[in-house]
C-alpha angles and dihedrals in degrees: 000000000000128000118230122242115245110171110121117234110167121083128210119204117208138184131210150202112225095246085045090062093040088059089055089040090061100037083048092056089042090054135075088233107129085200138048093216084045089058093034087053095048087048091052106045092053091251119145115262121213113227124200120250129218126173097197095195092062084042090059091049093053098049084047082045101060092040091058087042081052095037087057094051092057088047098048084048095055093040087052100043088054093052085052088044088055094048099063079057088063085121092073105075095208083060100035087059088037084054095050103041084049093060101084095055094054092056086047089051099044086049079057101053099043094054088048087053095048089048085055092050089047089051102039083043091054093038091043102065 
């Protein structure tokens, strides 16, 4: 069977107004065309045209979302630092049972933080697609 040939080979030359252009313009940048000619064809033609598609609320969220998954970070490092800190003070014995008895909290809070960090990937992975 023989292929068609679909090499275009005839050229149309347009005019515009400037707000003319600027509507294509627009409707160009809306749009998932990778070329101008390419969205200006399809509209043309009569073809459907996909639009992208934002929703800016759930952008905003996403973008909340990766400063509090930062801002944990920064607070899990100093929490830790000042555990570490405490520790090097083990020769004082009101420290050295403060430290132990705190331990468990500190397991408790870093179990936290980690869920709380998994359940921000989950949400920036599914709003990032």
């Amino acid at each position: 069977m023989k292929e068609k040939n679909t090499t275009r080979t005839k050229w149309i030359h347009l005019r515009l107004t400037p707000d003319e252009m600027k509507i294509l313009k627009i409707g160009f940048e809306k749009s998932l065309c990778p070329k101008m000619s390419d969205y200006a064809r399809k509209n043309m033609l009569g073809k459907p045209v996909v639009l992208k598609y934002r929703n800016t609320s759930v952008d905003e969220l996403v973008i909340e979302i990766s400063r509090l998954r930062t801002e944990l970070n920064a607070i899990g490092n100093n929490y830790n630092q000042a555990v570490k800190k405490l520790h090097s003070l083990g020769q004082i014995s009101e420290f050295k049972n403060w430290i132990l008895s705190f331990q468990q909290d500190r397991d408790k809070l870093f179990e936290a933080i980690e869920n709380i960090k998994n359940c921000v990937l989950e949400l920036v992975a599914k709003w990032s697609l």
